[in-house]
C-alpha positions as CSV (number, residue, x, y, z in Angstrom):
1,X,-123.6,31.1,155.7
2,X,-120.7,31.2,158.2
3,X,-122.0,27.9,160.0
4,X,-122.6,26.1,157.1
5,X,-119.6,27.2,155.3
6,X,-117.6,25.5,158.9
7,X,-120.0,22.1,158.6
8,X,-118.2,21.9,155.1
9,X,-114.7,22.7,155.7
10,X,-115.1,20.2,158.6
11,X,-116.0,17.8,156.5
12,X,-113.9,17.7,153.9
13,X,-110.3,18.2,156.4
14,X,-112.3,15.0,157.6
15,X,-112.2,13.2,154.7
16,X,-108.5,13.7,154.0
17,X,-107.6,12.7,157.6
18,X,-109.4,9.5,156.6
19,X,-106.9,9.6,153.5
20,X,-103.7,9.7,156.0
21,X,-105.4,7.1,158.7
22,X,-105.9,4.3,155.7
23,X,-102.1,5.7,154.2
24,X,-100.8,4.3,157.7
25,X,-103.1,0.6,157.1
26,X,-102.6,0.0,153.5
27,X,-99.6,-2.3,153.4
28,X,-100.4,-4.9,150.7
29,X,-101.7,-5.0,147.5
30,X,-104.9,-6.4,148.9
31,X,-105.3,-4.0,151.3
32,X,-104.5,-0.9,149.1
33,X,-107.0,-2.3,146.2
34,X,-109.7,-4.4,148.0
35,X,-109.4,-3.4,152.0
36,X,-107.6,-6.5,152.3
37,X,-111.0,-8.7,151.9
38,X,-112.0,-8.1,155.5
39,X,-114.9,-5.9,155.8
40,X,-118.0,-7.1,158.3
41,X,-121.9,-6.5,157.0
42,X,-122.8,-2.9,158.4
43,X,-119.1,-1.8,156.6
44,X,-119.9,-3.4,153.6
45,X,-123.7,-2.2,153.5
46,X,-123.2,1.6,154.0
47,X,-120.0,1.6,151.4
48,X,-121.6,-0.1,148.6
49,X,-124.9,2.4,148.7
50,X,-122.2,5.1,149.4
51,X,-120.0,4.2,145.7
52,X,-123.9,3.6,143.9
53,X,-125.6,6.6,145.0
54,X,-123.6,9.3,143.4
55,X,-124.4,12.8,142.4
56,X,-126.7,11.7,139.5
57,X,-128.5,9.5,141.9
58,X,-129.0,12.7,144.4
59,X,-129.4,16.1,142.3
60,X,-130.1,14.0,139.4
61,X,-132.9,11.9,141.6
62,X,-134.3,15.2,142.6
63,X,-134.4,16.4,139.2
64,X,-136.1,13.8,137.7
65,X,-138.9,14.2,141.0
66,X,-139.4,18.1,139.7
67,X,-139.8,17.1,136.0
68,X,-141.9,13.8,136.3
69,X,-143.1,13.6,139.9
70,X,-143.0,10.3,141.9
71,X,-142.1,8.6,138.3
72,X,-138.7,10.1,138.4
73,X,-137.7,7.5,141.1
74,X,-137.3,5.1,138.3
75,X,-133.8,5.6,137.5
76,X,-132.1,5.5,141.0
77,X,-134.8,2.4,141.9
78,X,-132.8,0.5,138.9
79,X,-129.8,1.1,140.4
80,X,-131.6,-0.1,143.6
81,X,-133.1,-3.3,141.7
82,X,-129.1,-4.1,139.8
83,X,-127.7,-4.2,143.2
84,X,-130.0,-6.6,144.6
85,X,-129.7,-8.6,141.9
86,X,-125.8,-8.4,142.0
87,X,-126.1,-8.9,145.7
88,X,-128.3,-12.0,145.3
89,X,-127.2,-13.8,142.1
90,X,-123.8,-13.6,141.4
91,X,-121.7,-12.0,145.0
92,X,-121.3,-14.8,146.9
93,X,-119.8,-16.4,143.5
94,X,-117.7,-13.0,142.7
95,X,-116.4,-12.9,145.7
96,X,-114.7,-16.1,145.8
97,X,-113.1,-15.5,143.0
98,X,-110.4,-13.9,145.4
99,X,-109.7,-11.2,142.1
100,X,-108.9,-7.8,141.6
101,X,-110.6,-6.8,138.4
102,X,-113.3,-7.9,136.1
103,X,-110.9,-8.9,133.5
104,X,-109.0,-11.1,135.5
105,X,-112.4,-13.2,136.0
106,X,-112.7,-12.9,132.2
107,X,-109.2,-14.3,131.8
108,X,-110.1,-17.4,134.6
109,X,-113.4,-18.3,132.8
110,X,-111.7,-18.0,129.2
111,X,-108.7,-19.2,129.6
112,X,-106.4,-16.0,129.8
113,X,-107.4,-14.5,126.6
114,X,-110.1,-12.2,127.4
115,X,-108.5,-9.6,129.5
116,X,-107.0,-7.0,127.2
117,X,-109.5,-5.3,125.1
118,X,-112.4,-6.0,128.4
119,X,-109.9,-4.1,130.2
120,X,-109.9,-1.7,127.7
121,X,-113.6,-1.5,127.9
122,X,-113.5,-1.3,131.3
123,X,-111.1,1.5,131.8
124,X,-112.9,3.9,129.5
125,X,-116.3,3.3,131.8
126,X,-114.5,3.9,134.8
127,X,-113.0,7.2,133.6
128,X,-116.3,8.6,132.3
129,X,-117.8,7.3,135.7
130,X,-115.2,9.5,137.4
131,X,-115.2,12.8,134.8
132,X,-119.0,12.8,135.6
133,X,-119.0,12.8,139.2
134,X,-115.7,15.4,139.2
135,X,-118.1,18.0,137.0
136,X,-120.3,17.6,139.7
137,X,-118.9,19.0,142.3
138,X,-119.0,22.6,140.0
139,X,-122.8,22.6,140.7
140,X,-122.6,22.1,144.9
141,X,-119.2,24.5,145.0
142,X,-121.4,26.8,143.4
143,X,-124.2,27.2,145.8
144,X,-121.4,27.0,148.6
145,X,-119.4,29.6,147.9
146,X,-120.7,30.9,144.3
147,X,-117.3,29.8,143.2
148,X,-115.5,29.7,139.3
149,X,-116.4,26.0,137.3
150,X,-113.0,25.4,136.9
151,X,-111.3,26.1,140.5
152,X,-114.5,24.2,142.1
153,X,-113.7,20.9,139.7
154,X,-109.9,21.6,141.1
155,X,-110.7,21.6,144.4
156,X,-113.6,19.2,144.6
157,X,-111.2,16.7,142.1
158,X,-108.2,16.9,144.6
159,X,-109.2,16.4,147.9
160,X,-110.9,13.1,146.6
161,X,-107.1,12.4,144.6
162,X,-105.5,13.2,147.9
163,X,-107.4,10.4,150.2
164,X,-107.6,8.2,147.6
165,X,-104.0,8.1,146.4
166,X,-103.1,8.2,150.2
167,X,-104.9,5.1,151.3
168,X,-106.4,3.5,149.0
169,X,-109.7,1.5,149.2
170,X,-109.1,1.7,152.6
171,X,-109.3,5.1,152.9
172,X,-112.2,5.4,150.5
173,X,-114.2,2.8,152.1
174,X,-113.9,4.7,155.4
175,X,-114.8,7.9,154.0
176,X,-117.6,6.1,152.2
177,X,-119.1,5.3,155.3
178,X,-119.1,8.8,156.6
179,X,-120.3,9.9,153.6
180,X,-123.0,7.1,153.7
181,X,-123.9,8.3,157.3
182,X,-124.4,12.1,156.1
183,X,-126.4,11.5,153.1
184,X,-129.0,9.3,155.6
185,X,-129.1,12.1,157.7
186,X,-129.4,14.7,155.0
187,X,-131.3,13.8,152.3
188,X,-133.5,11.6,154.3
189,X,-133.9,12.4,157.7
190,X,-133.4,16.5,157.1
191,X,-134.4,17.4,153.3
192,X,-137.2,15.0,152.7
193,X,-139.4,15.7,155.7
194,X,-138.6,19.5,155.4
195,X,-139.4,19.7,151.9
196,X,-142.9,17.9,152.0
197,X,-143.9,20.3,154.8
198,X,-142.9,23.4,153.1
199,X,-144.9,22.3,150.4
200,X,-148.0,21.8,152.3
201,X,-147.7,18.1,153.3
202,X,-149.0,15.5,150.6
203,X,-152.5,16.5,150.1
204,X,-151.4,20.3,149.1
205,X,-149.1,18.6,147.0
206,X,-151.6,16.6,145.0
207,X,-154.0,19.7,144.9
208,X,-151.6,22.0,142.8
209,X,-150.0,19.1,141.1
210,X,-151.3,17.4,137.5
211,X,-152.6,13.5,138.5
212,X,-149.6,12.9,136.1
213,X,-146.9,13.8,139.1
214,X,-148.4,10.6,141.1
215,X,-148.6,8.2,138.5
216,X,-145.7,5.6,138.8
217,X,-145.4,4.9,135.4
218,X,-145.8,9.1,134.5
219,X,-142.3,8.7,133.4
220,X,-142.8,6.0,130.3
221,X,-142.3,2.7,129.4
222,X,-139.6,2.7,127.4
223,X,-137.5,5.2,129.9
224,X,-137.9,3.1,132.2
225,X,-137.0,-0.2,130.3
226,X,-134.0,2.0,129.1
227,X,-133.3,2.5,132.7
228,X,-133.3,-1.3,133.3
229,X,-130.7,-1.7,130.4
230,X,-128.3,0.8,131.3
231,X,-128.4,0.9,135.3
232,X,-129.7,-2.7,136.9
233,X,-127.3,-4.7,134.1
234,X,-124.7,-1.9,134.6
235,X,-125.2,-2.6,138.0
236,X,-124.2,-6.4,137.3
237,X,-120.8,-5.8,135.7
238,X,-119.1,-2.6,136.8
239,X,-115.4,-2.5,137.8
240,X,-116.1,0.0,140.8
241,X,-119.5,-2.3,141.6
242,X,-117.1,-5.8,141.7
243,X,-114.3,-3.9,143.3
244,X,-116.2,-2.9,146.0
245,X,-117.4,-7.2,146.1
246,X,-113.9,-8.1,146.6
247,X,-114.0,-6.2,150.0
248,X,-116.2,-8.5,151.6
249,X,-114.7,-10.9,154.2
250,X,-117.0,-13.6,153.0
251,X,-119.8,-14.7,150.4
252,X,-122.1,-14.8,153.5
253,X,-121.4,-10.8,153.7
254,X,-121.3,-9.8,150.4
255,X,-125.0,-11.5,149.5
256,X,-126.5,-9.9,152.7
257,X,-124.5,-6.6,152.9
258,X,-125.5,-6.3,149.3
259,X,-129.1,-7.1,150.3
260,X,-129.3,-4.5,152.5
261,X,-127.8,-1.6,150.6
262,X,-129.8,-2.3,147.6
263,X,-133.1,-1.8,149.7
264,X,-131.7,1.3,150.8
265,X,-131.8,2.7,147.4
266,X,-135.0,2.2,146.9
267,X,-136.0,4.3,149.5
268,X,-133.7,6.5,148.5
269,X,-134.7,6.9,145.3
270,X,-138.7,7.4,146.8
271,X,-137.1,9.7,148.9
272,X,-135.7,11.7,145.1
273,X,-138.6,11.7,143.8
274,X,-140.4,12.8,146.5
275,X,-138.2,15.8,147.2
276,X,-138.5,17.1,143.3
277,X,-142.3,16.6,143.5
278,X,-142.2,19.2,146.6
279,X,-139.8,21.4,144.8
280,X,-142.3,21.5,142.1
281,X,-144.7,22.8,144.4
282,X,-142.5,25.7,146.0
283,X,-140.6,26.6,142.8
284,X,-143.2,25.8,139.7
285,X,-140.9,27.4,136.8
286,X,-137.0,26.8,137.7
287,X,-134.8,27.0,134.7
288,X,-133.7,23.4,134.7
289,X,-134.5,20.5,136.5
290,X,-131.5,19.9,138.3
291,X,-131.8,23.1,139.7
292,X,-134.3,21.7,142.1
293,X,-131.8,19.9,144.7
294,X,-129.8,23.6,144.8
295,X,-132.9,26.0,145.0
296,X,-134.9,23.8,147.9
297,X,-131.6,23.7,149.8
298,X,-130.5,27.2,149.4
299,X,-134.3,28.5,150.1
300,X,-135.5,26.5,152.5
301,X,-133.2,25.1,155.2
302,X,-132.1,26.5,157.8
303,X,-128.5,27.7,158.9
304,X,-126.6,24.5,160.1
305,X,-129.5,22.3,158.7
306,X,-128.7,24.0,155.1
307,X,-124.7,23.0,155.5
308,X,-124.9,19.3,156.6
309,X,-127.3,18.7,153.5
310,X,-124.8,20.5,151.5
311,X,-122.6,18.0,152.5
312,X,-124.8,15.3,151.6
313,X,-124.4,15.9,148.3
314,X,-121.1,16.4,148.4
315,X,-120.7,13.3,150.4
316,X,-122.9,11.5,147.2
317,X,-120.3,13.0,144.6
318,X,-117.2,12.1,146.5
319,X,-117.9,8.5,147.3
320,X,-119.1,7.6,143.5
321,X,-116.1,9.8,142.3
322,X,-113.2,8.0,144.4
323,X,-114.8,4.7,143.8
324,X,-114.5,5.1,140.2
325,X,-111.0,7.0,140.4
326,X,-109.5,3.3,142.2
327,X,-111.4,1.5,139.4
328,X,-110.1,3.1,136.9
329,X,-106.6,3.2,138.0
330,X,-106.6,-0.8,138.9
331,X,-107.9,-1.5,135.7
332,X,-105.2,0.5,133.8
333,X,-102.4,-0.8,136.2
334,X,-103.5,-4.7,136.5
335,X,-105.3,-5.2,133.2
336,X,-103.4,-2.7,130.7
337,X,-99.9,-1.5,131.8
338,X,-99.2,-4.8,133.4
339,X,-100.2,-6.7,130.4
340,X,-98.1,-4.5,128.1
341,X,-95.0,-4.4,130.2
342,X,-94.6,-7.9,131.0
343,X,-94.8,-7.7,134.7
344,X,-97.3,-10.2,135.5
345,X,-98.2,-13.7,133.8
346,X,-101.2,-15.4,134.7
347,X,-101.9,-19.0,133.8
348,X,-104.8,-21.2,134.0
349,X,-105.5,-21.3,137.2
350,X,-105.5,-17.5,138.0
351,X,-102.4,-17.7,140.0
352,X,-100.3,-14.3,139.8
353,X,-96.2,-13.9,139.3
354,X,-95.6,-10.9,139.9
355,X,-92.4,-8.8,139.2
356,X,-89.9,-7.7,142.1
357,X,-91.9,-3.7,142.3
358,X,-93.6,-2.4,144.8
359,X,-97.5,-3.1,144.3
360,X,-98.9,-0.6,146.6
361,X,-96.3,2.3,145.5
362,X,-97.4,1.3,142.0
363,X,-101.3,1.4,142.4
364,X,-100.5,4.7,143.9
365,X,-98.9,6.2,141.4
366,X,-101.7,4.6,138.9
367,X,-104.6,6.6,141.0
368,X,-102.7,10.0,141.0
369,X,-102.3,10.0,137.2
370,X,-105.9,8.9,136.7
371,X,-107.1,11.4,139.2
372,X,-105.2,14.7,137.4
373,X,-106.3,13.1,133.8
374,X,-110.2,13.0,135.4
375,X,-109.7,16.4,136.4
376,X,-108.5,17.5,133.3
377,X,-110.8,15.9,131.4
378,X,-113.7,17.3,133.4
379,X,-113.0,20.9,132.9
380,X,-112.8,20.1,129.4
381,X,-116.5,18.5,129.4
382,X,-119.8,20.5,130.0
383,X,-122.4,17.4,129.6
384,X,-122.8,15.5,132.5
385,X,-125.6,13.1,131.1
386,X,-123.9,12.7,127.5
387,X,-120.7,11.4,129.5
388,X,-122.7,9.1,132.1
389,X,-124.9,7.9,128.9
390,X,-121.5,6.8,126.8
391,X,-120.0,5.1,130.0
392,X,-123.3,3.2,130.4
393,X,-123.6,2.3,127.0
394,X,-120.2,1.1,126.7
395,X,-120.0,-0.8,129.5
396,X,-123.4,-3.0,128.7
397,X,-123.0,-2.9,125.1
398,X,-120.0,-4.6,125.2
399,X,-119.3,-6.3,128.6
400,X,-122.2,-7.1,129.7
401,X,-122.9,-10.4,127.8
402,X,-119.6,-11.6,127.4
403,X,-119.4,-11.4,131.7
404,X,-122.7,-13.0,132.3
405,X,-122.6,-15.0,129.9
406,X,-119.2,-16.6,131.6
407,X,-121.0,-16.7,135.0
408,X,-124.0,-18.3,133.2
409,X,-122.9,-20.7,130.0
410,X,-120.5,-23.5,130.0
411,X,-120.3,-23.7,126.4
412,X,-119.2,-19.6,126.2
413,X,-115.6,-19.5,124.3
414,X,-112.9,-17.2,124.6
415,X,-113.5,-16.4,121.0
416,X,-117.4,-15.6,121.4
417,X,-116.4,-13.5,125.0
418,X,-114.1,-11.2,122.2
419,X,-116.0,-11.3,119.3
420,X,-118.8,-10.3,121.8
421,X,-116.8,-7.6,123.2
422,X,-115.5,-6.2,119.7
423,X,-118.5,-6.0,118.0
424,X,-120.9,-4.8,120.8
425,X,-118.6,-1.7,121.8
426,X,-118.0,-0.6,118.0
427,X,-122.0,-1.2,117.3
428,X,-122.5,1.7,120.2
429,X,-120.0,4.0,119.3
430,X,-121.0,3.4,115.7
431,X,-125.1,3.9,116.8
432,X,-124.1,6.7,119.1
433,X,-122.5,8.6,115.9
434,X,-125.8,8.0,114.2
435,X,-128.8,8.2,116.6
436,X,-127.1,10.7,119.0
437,X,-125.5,9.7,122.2
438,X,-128.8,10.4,124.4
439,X,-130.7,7.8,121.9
440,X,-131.9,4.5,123.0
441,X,-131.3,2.1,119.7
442,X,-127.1,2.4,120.3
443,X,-127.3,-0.1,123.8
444,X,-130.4,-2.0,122.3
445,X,-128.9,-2.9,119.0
446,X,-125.3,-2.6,120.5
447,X,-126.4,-5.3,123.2
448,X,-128.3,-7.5,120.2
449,X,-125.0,-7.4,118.1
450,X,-123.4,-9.0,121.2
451,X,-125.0,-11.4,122.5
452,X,-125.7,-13.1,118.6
453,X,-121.8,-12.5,117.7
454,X,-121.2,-14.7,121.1
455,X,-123.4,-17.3,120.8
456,X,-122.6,-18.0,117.3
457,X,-119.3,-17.8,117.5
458,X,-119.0,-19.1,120.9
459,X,-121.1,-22.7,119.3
460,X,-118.8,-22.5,116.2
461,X,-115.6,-22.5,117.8
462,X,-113.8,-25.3,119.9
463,X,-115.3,-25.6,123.6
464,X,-113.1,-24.0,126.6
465,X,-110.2,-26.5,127.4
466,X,-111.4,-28.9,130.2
467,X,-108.6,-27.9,132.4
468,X,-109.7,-24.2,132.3
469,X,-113.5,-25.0,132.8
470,X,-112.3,-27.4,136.1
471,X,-109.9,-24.4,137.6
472,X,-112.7,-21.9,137.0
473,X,-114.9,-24.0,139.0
474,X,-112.6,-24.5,141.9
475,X,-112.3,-20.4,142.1
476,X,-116.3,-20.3,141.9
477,X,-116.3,-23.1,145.1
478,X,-113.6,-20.7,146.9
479,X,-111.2,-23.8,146.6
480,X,-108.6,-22.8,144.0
481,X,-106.9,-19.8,145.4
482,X,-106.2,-18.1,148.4
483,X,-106.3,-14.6,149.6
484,X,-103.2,-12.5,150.8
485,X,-102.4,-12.4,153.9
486,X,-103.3,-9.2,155.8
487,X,-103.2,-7.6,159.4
488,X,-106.0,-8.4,161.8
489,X,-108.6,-5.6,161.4
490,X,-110.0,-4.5,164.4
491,X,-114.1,-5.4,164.9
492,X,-115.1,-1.8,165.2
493,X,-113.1,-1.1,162.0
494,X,-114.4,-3.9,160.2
495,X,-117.7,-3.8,160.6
């Protein structure tokens, strides 16, 4: 294990060299929170599948490919399926904006009333987001180095604090594109060919397989409708998916960049599935599903080989974990502390006055207290799913219509947009208590509850002032604000 144990170490003193390399560019606010809105098409591409394709999306994908065969590609193909929707929809509109946040959309559409309790919302997703990728890296430090849960969510928790505090989004976009770079070569250039010739190549595979394990609906309807629910609309309204939005240098990059990463999870999530199904083959009766991703690598690979995949999935927790972490900390900073301190004012047009403080020293600060409170939280937590489920629901039972619903009704009201909000969150939490927190009802009902409570309230209330309604559509056309000012990024750099 020597080699791969020095493929690893590599890696991660890489990653936190990355940290002090974006530490020296992030200067501004908009280059600490959004890579100063510069980043070309292959940038963009491999960093937005880098922050989607987390550990869920890799052990988990696997996992779902050892219990339900090619099926279990469903829920990473949603994922796949929100982002091209995201990428072909609604970016080009998102990203002129020129924001920082969801809420601060909210607040442009409705007229600076909305931003509060969505940020409130918002916040708790993003901190679930991050606990659940944190746990994760318990299950990879495990097979590295057979180490304690505790000391691995400690270790794995601070070097992604370190180079995220350091830098930034900078810093995390760079060490999303390594990571995005060795997970392709990994999982799909290393593990997936290896695993399907180990187990005999297809037609052993379909030999000593049930005919279930190749249907592509072997999974069920209603999973994967549930899947559509949770993941492609989560997809649609996530802090860390928006945040990532913002870092495109135009709408131009952020519709085809998106394009382009969103096909790439689809293969990747084939690629999952396909990987379990072999596993399945080679190890018929593993204690748990997720053991599959460990068991074929540990097994199977070969010294070296066995490391870089390691890293893979390491590289797949990191990048979804310090994506979340800068969410979660630039919702807290811009949409709650700010709010409740007095620092900034916004008026009608979006426009920012911000206090005499330093921004970046600020966010900083913000994303090393969420990063210890993550870790904290994670060694406290032992269900990875249950946490990932609550963020989920959360997020689309109660953001979810009062967002599109902004992007897609003129007649929405600031009123409706909270109402919406209010009622859809408590109606999961509430459902949750009741049904369980694995159920389906809480985001079905919870989502019901808020699109009526914001349509009827939204029709029985006065219409959006004119004004904000005309400012709101000068952001959409890119015409009503402009972005900071930041240094020239080189080409390479940039994508």
């Amino acid at each position: 294990m020597a080699v791969d144990y020095a493929v690893i170490v590599v890696y991660l003193a890489g990653m936190l060299a990355m940290g002090w390399w974006g530490m020296r560019r992030a200067k501004s606010k908009s280059e600490f929170l959004v890579a100063g809105r510069r980043l070309g098409p292959w940038m963009y591409s491999g960093t937005m599948a880098a922050i989607v394709l987390g550990g869920a999306s890799t052990i988990g994908g696997v996992g779902l490919g050892y219990q339900y065969g090619l099926s279990g590609a469903w829920m990473v193909f949603t994922i796949g399926l929100g982002l091209l929707a995201l990428s072909v929809f609604f970016s080009a509109r998102i990203a002129r904006l020129k924001v920082y946040t969801v809420s601060e959309m909210l607040d442009l559409r409705y007229g600076g009333r909305a931003g509060l309790i969505s940020g409130i919302v918002m916040w708790a997703y993003t901190l679930m987001l991050a606990v659940t990728s944190t746990i994760a890296y318990a299950t990879i430090f495990d097979v590295l180095f057979d180490m304690n849960r505790t000391v691995a969510i400690i270790l794995g928790g601070t070097i992604v604090v370190a180079y995220s505090t350091l830098g930034g989004m900078w810093s995390i976009t760079l060490t999303d594109m390594v990571q995005f770079v060795v997970k392709t070569i990994g999982v799909l250039l290393l593990l997936l060919p290896i695993a399907v010739i180990k187990a005999g190549g297809f037609s052993e595979m379909k030999a000593k397989l049930p005919t279930e394990y190749f249907d592509p609906l072997g999974i069920g309807g209603e999973t994967i409708f549930t899947y559509v629910l949770i993941y492609t609309f989560g997809m649609l309204i996530g802090q860390d998916i928006w945040q990532r939005v913002f870092t495109a240098r135009s709408d131009r990059v952020a519709r085809l960049g998106g394009t382009v990463a969103g096909t790439y999870c689809l293969v990747y999530a084939v690629a999952g599935a396909v990987i379990g199904t072999a596993a399945k083959v080679m190890y018929p009766k593993l204690p748990t599903a997720d053991a599959a991703f460990a068991t074929i690598v540990k097994d199977e690979l070969p010294v070296g080989v066995r490391g870089l995949v390691l890293a893979a999935a390491l590289a797949a927790v990191m990048s979804t974990s310090s994506g979340a972490l800068i969410a979660c900390a630039t919702v807290a900073n811009n949409d709650i502390w700010s709010r409740i301190r007095g620092a900034v004012t916004r008026g009608g047009d979006g426009a920012e006055h911000e206090a005499e403080h330093d921004e970046v020293k600020g966010n900083r600060a913000f994303i090393l207290i969420m990063g210890i409170a993550v870790i904290l939280i994670a060694i406290a937590l032992n269900n990875v799913v249950e946490a990932l489920t609550v963020a989920y629901n959360l997020l689309v039972g109660g953001l979810l219509v009062p967002i599109l619903g902004g992007l897609l009704w003129r007649r929405g009201t600031a009123a409706g947009a909270l109402a919406a909000v209010a009622v859809g969150g408590l109606a999961v939490i509430g459902l949750m208590a009741g049904y369980g927190i694995l159920a389906n009802e809480p985001v079905y009902y919870g989502l019901l509850a808020s699109l009526a409570l914001y349509v009827i309230v939204s029709l029985a209330t006065k219409p959006t002032d004119a004004a904000v309604l005309a400012a709101w559509r000068e952001r959409l056309a890119g015409r009503g604000g402009e972005p900071e000012p930041a240094e020239r990024v080189e080409e390479a750099v940039a994508g």
